[in-house]
C-alpha positions as a Markdown table, in Angstrom:
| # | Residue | x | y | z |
|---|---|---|---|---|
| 1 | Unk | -8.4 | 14.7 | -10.8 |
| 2 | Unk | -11.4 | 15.3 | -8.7 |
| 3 | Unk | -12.5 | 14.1 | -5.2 |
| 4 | Unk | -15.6 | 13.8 | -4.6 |
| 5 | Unk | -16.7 | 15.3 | -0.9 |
| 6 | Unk | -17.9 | 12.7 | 2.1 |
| 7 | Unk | -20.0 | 15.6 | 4.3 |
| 8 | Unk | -20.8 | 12.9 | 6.8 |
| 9 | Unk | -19.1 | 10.7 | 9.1 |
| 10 | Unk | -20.1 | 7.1 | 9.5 |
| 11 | Unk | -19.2 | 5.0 | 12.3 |
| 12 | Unk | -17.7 | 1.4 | 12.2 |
| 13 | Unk | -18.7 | -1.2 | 14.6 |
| 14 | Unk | -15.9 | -2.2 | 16.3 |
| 15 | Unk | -16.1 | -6.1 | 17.3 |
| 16 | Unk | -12.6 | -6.8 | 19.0 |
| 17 | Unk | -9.5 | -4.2 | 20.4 |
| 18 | Unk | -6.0 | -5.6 | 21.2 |
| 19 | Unk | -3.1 | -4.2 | 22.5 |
| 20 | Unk | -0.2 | -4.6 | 23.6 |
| 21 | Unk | 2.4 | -2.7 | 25.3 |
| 22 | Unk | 6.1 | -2.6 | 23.4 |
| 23 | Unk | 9.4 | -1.1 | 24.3 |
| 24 | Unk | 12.1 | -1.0 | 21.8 |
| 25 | Unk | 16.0 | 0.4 | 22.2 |
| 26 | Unk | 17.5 | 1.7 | 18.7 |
| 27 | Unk | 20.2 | 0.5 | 17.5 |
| 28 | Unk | 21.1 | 3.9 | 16.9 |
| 29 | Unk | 20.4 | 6.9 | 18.7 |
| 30 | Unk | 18.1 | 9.5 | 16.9 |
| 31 | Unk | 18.9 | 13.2 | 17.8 |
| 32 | Unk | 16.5 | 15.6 | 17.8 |
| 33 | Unk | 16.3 | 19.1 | 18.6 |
| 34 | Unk | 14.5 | 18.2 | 21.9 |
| 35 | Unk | 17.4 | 15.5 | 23.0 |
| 36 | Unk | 18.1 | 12.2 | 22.0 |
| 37 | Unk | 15.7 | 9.4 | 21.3 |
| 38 | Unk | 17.3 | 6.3 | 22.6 |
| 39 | Unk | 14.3 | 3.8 | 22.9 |
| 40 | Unk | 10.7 | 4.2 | 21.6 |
| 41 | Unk | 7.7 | 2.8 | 24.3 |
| 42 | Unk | 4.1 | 2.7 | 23.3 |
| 43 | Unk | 1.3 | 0.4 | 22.9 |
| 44 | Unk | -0.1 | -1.7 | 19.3 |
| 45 | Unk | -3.4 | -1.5 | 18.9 |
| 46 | Unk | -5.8 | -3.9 | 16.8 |
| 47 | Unk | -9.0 | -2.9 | 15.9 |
| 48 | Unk | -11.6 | -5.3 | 13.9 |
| 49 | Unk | -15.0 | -4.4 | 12.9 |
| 50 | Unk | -18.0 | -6.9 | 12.7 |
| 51 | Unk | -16.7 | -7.3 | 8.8 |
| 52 | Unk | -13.6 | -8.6 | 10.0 |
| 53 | Unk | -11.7 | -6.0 | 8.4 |
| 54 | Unk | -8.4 | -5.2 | 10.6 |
| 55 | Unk | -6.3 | -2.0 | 10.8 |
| 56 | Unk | -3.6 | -1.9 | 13.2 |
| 57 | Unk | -1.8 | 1.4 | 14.8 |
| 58 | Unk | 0.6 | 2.6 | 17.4 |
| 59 | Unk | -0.3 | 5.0 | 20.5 |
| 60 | Unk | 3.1 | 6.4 | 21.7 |
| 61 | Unk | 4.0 | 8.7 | 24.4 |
| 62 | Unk | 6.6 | 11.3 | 23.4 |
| 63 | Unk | 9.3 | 11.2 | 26.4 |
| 64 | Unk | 11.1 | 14.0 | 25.6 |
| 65 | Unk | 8.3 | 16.5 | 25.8 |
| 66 | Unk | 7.1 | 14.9 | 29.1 |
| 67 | Unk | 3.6 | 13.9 | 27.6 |
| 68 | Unk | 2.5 | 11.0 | 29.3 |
| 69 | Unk | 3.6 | 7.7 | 29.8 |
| 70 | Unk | 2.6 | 3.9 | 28.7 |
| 71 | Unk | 0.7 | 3.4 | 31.8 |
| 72 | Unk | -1.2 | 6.9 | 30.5 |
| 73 | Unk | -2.0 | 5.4 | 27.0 |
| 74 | Unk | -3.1 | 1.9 | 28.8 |
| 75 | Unk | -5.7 | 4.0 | 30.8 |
| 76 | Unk | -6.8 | 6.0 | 28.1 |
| 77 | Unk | -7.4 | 2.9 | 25.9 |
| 78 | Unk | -9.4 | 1.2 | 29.0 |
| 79 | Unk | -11.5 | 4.3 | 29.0 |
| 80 | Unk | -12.2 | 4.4 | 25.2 |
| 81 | Unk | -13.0 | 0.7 | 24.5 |
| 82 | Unk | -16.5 | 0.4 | 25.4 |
| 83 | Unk | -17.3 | 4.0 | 23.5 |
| 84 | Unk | -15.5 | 2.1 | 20.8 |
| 85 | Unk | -17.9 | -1.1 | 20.6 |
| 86 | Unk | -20.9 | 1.4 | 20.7 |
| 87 | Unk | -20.1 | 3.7 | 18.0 |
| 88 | Unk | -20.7 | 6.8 | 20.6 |
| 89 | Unk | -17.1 | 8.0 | 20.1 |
């Protein structure tokens, strides 16, 4: 099977961003070589273009190494959006 190579990026114009902030405590704990994960805090975004197509993600601070915080993503999000409706990302 061959793949055919995309030399150029193209840019998608964004026509609405939601979020919202979660904050979820496992039913189990998770260990990890780090500690143990026993809740998970982040933020859902939605993105949707001027097609109307949707894709959904997750932007999650990781706790245990000390690497921000919800509040951190919610700024960083504020910051982005109106690069986001311009294409000039």
């Amino acid at each position: 099977m061959t793949y055919k190579s995309v030399s150029r990026l193209t840019t998608v114009p964004i026509a609405r961003l939601r979020h919202r902030p979660f904050h979820l405590k496992l039913t189990a704990p998770i260990e990890t070589a780090h500690g143990t994960i026993e809740e998970r805090r982040g933020v859902i975004l939605e993105l949707q273009d001027t097609s109307g197509n949707r894709g959904i993600g997750e932007a999650s601070p990781i706790a245990l190494h000390g690497e921000g915080t919800v509040e951190d993503v919610l700024r960083l999000i504020k910051s982005w959006a109106p690069s986001l409706f311009t294409g000039n990302i």
